[in-house]
C-alpha positions as CSV (number, residue, x, y, z in Angstrom):
1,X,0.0,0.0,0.0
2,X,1.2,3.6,-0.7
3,X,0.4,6.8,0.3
4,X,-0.6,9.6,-2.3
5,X,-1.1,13.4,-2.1
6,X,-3.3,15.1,-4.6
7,X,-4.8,18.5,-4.4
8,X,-8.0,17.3,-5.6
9,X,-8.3,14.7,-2.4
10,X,-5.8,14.9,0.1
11,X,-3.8,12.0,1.2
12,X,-5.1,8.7,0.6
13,X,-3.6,4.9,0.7
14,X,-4.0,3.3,-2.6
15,X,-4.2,-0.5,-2.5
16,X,-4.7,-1.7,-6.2
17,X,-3.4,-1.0,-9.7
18,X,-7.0,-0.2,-10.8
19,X,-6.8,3.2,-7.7
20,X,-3.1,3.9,-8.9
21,X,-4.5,4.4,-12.4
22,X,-7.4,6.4,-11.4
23,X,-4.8,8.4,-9.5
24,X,-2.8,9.1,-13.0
25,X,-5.9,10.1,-14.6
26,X,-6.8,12.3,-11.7
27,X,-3.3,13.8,-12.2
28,X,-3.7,14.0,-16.2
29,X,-7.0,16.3,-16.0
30,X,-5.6,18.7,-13.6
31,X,-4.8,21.8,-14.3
32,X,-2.8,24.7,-12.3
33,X,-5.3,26.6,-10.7
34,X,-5.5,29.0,-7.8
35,X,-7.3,28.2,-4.7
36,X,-10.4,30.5,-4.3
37,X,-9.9,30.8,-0.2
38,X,-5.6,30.3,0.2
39,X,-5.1,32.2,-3.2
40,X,-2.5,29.3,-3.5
41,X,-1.5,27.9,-7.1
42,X,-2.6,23.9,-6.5
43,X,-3.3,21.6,-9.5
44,X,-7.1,21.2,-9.3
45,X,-9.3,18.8,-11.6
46,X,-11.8,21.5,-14.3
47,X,-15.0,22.6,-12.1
48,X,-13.1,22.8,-8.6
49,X,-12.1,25.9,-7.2
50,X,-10.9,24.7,-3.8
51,X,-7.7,23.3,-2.4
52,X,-7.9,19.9,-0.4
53,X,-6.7,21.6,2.3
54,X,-8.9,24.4,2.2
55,X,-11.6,22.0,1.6
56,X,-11.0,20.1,4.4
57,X,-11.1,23.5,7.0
58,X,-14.4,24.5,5.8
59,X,-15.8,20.8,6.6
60,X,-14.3,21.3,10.3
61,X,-16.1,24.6,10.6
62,X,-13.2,26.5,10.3
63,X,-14.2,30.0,8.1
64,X,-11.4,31.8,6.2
């Protein structure tokens, strides 16, 4: 198992070859992008405007 960071999703553990190519494809269709809250530049899949990160803070309540 290995460990994976992507600025669509976070960190997550991909177990089979079917998940690592997803994670190519994920990788393929992003496009450098900058966050709509951090004003970072992330690599974000067409349609999304926020960072995992950012993402992630706004589910835990936290408001920028």
């Amino acid at each position: 198992m290995s460990t994976y960071y992507d600025d669509n999703f976070g960190y997550y553990n991909i177990e089979s070859e079917e998940d690592v190519e997803f994670y190519h494809q994920v990788q393929r269709e992003s496009q450098l992008t900058t966050c709509r809250q951090c004003d970072r530049k992330v690599m974000l899949r067409r349609g999304y405007n926020l960072c995992n990160s950012c993402a992630d803070a706004m589910e835990r309540g936290y408001c920028y």
